[in-house]
C-alpha positions in Angstrom: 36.1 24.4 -45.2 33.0 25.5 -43.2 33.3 24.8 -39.5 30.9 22.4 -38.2 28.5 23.7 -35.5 25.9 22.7 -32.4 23.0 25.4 -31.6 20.4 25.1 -28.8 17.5 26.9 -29.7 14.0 27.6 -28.9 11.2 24.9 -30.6 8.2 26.1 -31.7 5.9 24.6 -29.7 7.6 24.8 -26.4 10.6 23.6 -25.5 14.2 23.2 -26.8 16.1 22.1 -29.4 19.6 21.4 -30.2 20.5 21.2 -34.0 23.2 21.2 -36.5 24.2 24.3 -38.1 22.2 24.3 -41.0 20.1 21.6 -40.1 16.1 21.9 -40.4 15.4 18.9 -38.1 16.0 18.8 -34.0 19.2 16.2 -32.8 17.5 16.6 -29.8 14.3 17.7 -28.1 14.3 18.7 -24.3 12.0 20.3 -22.1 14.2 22.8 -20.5 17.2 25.2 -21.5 19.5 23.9 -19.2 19.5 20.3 -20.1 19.2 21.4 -23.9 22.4 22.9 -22.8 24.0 20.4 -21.3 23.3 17.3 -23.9 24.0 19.9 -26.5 27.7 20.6 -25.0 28.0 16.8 -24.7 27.2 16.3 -28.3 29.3 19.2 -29.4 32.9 18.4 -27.4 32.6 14.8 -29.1 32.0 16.4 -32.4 34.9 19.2 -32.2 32.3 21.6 -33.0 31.6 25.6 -32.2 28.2 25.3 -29.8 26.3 28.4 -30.0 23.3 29.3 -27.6 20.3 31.1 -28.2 17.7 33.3 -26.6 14.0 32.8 -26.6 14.2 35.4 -29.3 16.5 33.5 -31.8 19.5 36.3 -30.6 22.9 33.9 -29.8 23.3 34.7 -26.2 26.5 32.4 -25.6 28.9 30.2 -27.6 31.8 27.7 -27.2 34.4 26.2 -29.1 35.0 22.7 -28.8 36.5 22.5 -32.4 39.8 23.5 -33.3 41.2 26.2 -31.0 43.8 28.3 -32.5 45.0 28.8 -29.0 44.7 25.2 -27.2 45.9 25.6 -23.4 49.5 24.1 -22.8 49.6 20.9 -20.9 
């Protein structure tokens, strides 16, 4: 089973996006990283999905996993 996943990336004509994994079209189109970021987090904890952040150079620069922790914190 392939886990599903969240990425904020760079758009091409300014911009960012945040997209499925695998995905050729944007969720989501913002203006700046930070609220890519944060809508893209949103979107990810209420999918249970890994969200990965990326440079302006494509690189992954961050990631989180809201999906299925192998090691969820007790309480």
């Amino acid at each position: 089973m392939s886990k599903k996943t969240h990425h904020v990336v760079p758009a091409q004509n300014g911009g960012w996006n945040i997209k499925k994994g695998g995905g050729e079209r944007a969720i989501l189109h913002t203006q700046t990283k930070k609220e890519a970021i944060d809508k893209g987090r949103e979107i990810s904890k209420n999918q249970h999905s890994e969200f990965y952040i990326h440079n302006l150079n494509g690189q992954i620069s961050q990631k989180d996993s809201h999906g299925n922790d192998k090691y969820p914190p007790k309480g």
